[in-house]
CHARMM internal coordinates of N, CA and C (Angstrom, degrees):
IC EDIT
DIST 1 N 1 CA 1.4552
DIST 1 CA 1 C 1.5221
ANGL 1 N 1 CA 1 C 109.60
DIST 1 C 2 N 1.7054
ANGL 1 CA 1 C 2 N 122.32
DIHE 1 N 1 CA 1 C 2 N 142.53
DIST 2 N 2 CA 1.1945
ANGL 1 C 2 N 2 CA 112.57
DIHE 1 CA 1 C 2 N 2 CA 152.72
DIST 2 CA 2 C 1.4192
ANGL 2 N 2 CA 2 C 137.56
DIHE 1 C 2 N 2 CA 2 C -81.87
DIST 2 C 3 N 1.0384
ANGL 2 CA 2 C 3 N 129.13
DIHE 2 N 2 CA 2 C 3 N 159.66
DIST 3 N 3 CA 1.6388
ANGL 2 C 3 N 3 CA 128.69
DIHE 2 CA 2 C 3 N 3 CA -155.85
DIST 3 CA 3 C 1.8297
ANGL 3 N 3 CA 3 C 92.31
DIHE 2 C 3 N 3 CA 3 C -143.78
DIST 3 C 4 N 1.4773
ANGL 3 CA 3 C 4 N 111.75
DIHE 3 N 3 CA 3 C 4 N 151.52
DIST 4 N 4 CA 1.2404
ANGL 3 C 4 N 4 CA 128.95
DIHE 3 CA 3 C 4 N 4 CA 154.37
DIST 4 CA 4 C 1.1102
ANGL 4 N 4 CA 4 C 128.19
DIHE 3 C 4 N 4 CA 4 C -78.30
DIST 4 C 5 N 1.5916
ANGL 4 CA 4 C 5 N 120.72
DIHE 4 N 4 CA 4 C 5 N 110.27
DIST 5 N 5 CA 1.5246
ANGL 4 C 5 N 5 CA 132.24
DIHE 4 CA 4 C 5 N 5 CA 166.12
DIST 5 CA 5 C 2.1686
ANGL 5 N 5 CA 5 C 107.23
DIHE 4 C 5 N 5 CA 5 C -81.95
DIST 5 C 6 N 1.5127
ANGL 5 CA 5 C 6 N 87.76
DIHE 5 N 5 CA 5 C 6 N 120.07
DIST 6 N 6 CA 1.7794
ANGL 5 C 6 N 6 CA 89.86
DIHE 5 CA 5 C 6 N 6 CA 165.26
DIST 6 CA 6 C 1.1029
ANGL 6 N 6 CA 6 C 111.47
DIHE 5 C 6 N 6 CA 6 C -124.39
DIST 6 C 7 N 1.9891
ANGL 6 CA 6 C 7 N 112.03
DIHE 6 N 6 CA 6 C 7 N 123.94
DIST 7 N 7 CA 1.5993
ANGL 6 C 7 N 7 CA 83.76
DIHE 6 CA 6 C 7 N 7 CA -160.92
DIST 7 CA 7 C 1.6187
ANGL 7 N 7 CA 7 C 98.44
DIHE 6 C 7 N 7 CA 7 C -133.82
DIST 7 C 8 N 1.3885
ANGL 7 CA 7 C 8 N 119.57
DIHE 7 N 7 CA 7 C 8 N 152.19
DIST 8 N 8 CA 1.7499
ANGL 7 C 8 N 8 CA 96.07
DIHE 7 CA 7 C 8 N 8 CA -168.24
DIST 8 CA 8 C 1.8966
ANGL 8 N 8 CA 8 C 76.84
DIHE 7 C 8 N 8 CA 8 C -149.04
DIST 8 C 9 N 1.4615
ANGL 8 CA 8 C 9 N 87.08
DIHE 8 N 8 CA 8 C 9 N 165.48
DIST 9 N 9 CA 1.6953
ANGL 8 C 9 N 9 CA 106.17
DIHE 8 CA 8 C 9 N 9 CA 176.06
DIST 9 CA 9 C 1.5376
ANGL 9 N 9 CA 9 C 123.60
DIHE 8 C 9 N 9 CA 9 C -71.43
DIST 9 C 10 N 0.8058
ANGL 9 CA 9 C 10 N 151.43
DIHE 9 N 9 CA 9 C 10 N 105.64
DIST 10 N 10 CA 2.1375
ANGL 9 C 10 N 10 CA 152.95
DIHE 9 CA 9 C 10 N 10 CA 165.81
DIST 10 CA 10 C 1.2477
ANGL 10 N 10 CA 10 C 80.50
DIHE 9 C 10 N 10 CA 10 C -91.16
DIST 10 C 11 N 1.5644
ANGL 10 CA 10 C 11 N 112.73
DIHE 10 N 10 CA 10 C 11 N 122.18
DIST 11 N 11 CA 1.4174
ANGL 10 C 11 N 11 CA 115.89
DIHE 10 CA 10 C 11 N 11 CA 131.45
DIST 11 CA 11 C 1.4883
ANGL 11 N 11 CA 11 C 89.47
DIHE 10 C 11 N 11 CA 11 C 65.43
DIST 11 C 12 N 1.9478
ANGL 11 CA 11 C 12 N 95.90
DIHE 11 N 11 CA 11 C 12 N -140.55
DIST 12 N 12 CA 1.6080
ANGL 11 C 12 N 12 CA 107.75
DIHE 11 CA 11 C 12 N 12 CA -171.20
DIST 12 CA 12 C 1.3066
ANGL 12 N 12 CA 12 C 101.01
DIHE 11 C 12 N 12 CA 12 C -98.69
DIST 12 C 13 N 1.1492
ANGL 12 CA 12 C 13 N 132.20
DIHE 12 N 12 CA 12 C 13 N 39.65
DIST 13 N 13 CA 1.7665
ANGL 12 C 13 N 13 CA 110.73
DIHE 12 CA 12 C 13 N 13 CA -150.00
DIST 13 CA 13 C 2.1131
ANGL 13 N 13 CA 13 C 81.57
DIHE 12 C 13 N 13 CA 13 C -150.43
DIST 13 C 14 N 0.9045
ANGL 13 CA 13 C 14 N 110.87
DIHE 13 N 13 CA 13 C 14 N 135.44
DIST 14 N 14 CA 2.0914
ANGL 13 C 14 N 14 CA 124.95
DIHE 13 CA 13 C 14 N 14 CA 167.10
DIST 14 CA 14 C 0.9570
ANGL 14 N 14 CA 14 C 110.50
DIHE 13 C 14 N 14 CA 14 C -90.95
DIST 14 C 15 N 1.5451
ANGL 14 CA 14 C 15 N 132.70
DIHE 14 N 14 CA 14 C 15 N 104.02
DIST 15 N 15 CA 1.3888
ANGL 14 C 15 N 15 CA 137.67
DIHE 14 CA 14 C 15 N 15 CA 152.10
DIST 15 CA 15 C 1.2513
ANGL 15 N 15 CA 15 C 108.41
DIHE 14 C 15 N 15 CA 15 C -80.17
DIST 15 C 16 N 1.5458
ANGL 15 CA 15 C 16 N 99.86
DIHE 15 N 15 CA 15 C 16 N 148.77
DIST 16 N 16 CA 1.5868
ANGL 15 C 16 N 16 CA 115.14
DIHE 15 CA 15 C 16 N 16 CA -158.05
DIST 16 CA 16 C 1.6435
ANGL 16 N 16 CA 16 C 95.96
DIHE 15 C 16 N 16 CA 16 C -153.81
DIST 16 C 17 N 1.4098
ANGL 16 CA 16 C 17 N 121.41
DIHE 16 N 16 CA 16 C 17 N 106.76
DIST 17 N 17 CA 1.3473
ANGL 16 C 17 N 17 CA 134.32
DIHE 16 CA 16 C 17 N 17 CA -160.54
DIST 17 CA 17 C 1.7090
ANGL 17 N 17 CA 17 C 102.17
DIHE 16 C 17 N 17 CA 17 C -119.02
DIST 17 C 18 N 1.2698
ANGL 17 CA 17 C 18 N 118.06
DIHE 17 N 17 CA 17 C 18 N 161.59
DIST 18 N 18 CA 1.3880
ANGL 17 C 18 N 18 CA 132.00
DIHE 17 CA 17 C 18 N 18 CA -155.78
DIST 18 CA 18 C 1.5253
ANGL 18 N 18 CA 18 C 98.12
DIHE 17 C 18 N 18 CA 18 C -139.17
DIST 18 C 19 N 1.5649
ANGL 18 CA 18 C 19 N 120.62
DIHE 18 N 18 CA 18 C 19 N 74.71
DIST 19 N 19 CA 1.5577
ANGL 18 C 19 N 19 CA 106.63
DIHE 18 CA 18 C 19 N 19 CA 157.71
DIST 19 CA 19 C 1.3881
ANGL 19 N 19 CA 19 C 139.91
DIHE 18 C 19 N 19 CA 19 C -15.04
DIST 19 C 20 N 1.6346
ANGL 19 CA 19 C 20 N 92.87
DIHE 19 N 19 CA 19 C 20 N -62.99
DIST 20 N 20 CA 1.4693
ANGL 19 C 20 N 20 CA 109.64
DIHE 19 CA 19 C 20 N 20 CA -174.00
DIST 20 CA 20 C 1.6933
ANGL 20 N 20 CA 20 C 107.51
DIHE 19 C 20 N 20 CA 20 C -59.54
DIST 20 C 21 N 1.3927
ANGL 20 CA 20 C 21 N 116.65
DIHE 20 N 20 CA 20 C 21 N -36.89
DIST 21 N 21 CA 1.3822
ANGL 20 C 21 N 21 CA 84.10
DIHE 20 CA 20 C 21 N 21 CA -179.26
DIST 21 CA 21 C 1.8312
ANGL 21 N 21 CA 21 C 106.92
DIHE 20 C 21 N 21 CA 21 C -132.54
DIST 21 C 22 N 1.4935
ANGL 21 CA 21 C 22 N 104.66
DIHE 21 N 21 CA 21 C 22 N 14.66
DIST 22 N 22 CA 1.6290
ANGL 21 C 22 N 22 CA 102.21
DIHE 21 CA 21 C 22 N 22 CA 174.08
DIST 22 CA 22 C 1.7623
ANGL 22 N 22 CA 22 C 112.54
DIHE 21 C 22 N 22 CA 22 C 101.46
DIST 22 C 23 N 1.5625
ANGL 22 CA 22 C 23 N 105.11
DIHE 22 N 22 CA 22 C 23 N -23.56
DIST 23 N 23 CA 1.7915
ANGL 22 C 23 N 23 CA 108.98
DIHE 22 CA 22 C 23 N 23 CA -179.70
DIST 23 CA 23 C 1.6010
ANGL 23 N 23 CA 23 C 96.06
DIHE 22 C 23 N 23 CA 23 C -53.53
DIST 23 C 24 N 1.5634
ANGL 23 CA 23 C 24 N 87.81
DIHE 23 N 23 CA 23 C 24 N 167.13
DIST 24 N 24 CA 1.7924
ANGL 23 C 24 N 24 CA 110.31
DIHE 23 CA 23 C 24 N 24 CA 172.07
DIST 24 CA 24 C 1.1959
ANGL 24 N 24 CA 24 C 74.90
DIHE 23 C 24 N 24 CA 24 C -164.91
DIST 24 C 25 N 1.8170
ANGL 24 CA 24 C 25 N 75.91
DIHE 24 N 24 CA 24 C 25 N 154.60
DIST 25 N 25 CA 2.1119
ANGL 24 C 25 N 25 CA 96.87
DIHE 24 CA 24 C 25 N 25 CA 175.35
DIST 25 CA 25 C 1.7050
ANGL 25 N 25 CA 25 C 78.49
DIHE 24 C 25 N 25 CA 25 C -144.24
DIST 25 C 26 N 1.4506
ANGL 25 CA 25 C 26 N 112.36
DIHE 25 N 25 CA 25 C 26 N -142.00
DIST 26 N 26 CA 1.1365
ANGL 25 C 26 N 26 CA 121.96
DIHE 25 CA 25 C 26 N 26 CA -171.33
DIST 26 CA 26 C 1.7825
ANGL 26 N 26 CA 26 C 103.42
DIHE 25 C 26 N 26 CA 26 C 168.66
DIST 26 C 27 N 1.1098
ANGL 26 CA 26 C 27 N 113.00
DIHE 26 N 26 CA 26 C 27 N 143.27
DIST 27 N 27 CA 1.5923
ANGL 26 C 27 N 27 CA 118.15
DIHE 26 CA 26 C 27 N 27 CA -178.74
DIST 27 CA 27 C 1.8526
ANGL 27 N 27 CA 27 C 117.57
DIHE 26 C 27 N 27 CA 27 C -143.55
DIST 27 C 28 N 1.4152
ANGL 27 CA 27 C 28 N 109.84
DIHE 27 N 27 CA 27 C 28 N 172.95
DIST 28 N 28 CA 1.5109
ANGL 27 C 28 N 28 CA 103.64
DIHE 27 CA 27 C 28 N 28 CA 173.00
DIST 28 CA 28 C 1.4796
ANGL 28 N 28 CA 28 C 111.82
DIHE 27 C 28 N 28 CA 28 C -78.87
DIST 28 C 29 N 1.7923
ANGL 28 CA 28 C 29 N 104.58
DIHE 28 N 28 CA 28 C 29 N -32.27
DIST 29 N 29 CA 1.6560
ANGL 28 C 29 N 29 CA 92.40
DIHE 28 CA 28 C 29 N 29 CA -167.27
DIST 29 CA 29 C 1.9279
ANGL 29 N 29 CA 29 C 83.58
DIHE 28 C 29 N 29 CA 29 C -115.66
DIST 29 C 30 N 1.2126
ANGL 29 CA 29 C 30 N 126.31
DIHE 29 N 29 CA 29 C 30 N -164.34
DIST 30 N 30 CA 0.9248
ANGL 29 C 30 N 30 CA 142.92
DIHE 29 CA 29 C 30 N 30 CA 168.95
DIST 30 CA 30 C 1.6914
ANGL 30 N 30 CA 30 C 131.37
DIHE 29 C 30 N 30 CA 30 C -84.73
DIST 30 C 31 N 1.0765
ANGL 30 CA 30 C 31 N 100.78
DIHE 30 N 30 CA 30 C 31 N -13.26
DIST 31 N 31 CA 2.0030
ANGL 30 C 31 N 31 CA 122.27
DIHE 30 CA 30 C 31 N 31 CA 171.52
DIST 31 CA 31 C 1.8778
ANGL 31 N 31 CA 31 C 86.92
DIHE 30 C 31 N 31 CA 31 C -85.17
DIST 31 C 32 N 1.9951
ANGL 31 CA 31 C 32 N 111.53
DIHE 31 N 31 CA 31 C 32 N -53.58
DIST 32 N 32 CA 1.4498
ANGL 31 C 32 N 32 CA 78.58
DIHE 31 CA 31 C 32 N 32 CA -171.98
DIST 32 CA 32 C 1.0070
ANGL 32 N 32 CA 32 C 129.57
DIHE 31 C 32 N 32 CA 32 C -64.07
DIST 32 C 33 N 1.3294
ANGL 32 CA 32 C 33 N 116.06
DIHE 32 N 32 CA 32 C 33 N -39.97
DIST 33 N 33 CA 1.4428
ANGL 32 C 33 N 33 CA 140.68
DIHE 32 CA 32 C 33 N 33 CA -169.97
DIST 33 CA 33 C 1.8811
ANGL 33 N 33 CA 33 C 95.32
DIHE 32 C 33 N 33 CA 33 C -32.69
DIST 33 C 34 N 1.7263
ANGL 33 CA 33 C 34 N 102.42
DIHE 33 N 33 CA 33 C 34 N -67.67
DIST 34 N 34 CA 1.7167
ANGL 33 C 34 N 34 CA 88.95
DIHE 33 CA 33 C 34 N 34 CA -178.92
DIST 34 CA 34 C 0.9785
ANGL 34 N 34 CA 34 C 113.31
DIHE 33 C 34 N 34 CA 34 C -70.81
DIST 34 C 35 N 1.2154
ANGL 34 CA 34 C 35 N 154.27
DIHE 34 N 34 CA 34 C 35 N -54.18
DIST 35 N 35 CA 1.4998
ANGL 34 C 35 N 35 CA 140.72
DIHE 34 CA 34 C 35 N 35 CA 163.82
DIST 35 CA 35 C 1.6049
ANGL 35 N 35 CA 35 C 122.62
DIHE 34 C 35 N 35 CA 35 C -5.91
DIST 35 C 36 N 1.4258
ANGL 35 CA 35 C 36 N 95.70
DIHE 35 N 35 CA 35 C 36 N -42.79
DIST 36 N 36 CA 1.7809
ANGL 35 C 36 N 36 CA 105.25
DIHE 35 CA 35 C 36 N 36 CA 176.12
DIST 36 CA 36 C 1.6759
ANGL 36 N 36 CA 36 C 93.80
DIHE 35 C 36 N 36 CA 36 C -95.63
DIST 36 C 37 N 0.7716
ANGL 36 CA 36 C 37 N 136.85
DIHE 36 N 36 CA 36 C 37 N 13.78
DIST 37 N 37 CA 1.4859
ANGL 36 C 37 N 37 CA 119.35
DIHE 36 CA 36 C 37 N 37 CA 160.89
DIST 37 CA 37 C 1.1369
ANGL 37 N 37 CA 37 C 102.48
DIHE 36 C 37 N 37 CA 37 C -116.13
DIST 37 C 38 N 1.6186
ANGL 37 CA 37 C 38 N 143.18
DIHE 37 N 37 CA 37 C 38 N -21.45
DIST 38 N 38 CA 1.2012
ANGL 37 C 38 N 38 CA 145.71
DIHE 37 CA 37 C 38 N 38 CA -170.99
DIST 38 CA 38 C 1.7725
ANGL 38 N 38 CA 38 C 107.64
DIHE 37 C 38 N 38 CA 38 C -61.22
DIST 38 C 39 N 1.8736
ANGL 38 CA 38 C 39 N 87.40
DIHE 38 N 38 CA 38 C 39 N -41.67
DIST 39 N 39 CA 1.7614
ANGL 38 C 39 N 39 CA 79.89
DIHE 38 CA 38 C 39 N 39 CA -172.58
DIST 39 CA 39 C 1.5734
ANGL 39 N 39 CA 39 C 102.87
DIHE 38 C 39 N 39 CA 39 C -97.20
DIST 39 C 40 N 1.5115
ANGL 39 CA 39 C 40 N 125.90
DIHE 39 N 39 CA 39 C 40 N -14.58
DIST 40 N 40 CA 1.3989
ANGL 39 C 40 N 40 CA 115.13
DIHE 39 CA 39 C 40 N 40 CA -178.61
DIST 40 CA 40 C 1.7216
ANGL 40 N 40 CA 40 C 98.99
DIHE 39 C 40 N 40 CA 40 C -65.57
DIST 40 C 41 N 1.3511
ANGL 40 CA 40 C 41 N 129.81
DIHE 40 N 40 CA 40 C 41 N -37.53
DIST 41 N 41 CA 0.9107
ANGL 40 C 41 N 41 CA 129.75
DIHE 40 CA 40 C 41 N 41 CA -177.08
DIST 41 CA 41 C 2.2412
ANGL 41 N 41 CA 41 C 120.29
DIHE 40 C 41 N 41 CA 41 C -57.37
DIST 41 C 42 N 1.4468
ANGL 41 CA 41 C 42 N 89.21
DIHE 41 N 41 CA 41 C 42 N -49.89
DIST 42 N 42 CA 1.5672
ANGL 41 C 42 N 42 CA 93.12
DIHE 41 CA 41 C 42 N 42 CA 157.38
DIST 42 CA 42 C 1.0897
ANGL 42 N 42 CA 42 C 134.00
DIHE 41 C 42 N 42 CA 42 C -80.56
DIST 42 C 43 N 1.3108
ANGL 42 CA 42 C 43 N 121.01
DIHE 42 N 42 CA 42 C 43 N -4.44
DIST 43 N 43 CA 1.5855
ANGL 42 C 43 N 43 CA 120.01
DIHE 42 CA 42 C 43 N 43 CA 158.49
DIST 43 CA 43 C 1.5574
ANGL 43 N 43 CA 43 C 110.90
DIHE 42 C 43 N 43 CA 43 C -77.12
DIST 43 C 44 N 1.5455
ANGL 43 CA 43 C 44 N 117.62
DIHE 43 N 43 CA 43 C 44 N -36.20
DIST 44 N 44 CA 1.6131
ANGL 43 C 44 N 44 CA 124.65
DIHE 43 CA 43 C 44 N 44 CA 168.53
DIST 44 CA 44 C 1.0173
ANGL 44 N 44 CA 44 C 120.12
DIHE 43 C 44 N 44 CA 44 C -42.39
DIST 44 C 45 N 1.7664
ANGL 44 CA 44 C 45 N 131.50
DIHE 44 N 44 CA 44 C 45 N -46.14
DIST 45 N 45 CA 0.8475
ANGL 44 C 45 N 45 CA 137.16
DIHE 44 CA 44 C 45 N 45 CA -109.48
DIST 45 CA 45 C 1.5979
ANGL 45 N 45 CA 45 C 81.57
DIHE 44 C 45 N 45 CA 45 C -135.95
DIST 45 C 46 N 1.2663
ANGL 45 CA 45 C 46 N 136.19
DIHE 45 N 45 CA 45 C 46 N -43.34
DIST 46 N 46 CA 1.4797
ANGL 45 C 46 N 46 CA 138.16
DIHE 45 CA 45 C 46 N 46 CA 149.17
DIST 46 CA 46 C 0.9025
ANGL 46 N 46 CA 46 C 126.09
DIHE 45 C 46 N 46 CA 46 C -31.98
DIST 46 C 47 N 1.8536
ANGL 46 CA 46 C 47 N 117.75
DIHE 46 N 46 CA 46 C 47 N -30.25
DIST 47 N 47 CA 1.7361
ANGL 46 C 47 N 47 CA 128.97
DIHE 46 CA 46 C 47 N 47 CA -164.15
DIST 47 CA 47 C 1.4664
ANGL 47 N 47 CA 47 C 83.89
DIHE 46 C 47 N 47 CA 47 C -106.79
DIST 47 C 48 N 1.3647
ANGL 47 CA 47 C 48 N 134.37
DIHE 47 N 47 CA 47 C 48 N -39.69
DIST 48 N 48 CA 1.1606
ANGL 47 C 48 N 48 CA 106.57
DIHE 47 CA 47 C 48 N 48 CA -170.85
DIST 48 CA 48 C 1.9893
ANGL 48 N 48 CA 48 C 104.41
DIHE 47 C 48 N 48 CA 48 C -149.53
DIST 48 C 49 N 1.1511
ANGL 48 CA 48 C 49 N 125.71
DIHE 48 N 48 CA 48 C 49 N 74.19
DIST 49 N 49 CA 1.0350
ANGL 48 C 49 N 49 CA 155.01
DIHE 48 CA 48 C 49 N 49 CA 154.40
DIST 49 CA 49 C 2.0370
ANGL 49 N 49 CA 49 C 116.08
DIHE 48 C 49 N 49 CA 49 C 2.06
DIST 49 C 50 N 0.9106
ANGL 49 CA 49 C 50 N 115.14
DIHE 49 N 49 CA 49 C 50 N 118.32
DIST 50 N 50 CA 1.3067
ANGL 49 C 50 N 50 CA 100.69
DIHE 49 CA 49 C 50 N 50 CA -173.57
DIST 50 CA 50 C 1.8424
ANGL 50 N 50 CA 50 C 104.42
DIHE 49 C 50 N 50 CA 50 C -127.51
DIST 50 C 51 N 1.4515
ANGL 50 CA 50 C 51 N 87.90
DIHE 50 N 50 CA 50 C 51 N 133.41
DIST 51 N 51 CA 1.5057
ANGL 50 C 51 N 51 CA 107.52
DIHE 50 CA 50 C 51 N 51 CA -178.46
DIST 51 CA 51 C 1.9756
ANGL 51 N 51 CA 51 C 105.51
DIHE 50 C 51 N 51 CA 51 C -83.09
DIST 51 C 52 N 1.0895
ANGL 51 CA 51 C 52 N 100.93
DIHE 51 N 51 CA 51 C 52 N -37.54
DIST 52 N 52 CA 2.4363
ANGL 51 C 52 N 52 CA 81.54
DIHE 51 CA 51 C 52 N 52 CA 173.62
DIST 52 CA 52 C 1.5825
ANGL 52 N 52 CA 52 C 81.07
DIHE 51 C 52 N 52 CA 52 C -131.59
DIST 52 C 53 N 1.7402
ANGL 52 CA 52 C 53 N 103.03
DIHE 52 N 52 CA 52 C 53 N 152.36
DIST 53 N 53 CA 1.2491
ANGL 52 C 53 N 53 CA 106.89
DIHE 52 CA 52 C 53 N 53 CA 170.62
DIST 53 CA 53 C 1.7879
ANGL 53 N 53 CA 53 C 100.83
DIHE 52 C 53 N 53 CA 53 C -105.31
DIST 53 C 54 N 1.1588
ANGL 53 CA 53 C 54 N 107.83
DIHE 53 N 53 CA 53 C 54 N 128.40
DIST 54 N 54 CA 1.7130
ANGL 53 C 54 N 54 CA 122.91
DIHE 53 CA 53 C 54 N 54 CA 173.22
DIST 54 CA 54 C 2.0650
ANGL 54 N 54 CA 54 C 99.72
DIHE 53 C 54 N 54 CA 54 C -63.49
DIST 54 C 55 N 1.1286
ANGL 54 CA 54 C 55 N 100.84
DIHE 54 N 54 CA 54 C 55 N 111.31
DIST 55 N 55 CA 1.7819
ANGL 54 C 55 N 55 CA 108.21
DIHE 54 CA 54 C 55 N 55 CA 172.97
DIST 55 CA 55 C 1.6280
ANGL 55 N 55 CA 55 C 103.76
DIHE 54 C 55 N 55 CA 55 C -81.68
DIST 55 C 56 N 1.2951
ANGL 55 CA 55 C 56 N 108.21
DIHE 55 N 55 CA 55 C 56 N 130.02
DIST 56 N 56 CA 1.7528
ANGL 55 C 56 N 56 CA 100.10
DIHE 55 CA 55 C 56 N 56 CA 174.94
DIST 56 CA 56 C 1.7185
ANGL 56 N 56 CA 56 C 96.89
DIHE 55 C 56 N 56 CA 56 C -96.64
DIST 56 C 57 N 1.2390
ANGL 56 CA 56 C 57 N 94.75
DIHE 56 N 56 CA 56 C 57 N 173.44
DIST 57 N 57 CA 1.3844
ANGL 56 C 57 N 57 CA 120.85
DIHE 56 CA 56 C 57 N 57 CA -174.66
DIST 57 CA 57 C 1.2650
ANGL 57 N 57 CA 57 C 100.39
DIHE 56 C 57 N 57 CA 57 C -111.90
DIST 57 C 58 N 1.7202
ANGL 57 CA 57 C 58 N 118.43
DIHE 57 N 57 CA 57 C 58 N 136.10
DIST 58 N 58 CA 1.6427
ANGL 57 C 58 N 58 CA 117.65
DIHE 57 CA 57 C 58 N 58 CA 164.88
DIST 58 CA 58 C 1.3663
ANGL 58 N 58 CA 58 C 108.61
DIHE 57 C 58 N 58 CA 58 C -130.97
DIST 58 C 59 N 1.4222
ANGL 58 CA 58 C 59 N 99.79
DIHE 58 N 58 CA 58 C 59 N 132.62
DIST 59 N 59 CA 1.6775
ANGL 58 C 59 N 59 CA 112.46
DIHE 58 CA 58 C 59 N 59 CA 177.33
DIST 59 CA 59 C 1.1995
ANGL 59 N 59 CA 59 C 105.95
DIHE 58 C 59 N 59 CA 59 C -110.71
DIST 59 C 60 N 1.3848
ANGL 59 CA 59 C 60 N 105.16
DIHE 59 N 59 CA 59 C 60 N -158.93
DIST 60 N 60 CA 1.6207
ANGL 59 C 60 N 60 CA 111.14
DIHE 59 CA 59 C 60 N 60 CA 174.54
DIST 60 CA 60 C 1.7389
ANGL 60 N 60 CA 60 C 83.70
DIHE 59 C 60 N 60 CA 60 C -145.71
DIST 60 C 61 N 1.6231
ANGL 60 CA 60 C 61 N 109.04
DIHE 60 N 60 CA 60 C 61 N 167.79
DIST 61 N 61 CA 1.0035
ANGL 60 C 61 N 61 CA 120.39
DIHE 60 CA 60 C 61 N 61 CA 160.06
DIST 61 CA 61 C 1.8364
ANGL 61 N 61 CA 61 C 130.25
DIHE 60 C 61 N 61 CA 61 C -168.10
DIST 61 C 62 N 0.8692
ANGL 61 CA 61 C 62 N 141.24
DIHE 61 N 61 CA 61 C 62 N -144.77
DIST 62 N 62 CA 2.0892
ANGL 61 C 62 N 62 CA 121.90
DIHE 61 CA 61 C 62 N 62 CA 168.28
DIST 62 CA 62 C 1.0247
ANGL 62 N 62 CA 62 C 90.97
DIHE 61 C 62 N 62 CA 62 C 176.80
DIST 62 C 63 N 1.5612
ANGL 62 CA 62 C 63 N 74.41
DIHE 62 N 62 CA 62 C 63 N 152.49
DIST 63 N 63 CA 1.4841
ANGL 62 C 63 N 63 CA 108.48
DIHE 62 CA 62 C 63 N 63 CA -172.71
DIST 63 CA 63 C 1.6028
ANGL 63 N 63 CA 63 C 98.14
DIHE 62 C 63 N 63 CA 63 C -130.87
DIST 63 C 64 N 1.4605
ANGL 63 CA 63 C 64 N 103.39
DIHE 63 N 63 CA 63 C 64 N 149.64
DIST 64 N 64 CA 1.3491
ANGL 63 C 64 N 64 CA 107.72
DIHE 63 CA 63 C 64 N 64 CA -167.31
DIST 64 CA 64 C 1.7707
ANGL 64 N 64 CA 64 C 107.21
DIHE 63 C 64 N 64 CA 64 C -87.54
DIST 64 C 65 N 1.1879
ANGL 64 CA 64 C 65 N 71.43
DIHE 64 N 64 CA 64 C 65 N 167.14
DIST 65 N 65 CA 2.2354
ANGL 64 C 65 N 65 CA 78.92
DIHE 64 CA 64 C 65 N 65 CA -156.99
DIST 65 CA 65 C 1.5504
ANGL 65 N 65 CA 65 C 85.89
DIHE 64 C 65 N 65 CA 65 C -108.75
DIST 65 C 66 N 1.3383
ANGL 65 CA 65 C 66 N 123.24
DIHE 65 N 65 CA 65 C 66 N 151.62
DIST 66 N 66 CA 1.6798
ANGL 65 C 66 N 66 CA 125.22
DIHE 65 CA 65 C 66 N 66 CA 171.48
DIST 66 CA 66 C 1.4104
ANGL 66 N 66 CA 66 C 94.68
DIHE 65 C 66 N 66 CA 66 C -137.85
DIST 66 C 67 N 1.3659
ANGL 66 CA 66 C 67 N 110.72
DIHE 66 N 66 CA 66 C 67 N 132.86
DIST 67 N 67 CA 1.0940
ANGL 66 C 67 N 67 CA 127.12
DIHE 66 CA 66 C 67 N 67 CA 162.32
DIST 67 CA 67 C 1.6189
ANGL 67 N 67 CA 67 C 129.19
DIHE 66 C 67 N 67 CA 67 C -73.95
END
COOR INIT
IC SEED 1 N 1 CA 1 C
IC BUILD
């Protein structure tokens, strides 16, 4: 199955989060980062198995900045 990687910068460290089912891992570069979510995600997914996967939607949108 495919799964959603969201992945943004902390610090020195790549978090890399999984809509579809709620995992986060985190890595030094960004290949690890999913790699460690690839398998936190299949260990999840062993404990608790999912019959439809929910697809998220990504937009963009702004908010005004005040100086």
């Amino acid at each position: 199955m495919v799964y959603t990687a969201v992945i943004y910068k902390e610090e020195e460290w790549y978090v890399a989060q999984c809509p579809e089912t709620g995992t986060t891992s985190q890595g030094v570069t960004v290949e690890e980062a999913v790699e460690n979510l690839k398998e936190a995600t299949g260990l999840y997914l062993e404990e608790f198995p999912q019959k439809t996967v929910f697809r998220p939607m990504v937009t963009t949108f702004e908010v005004p900045v005040y100086a």
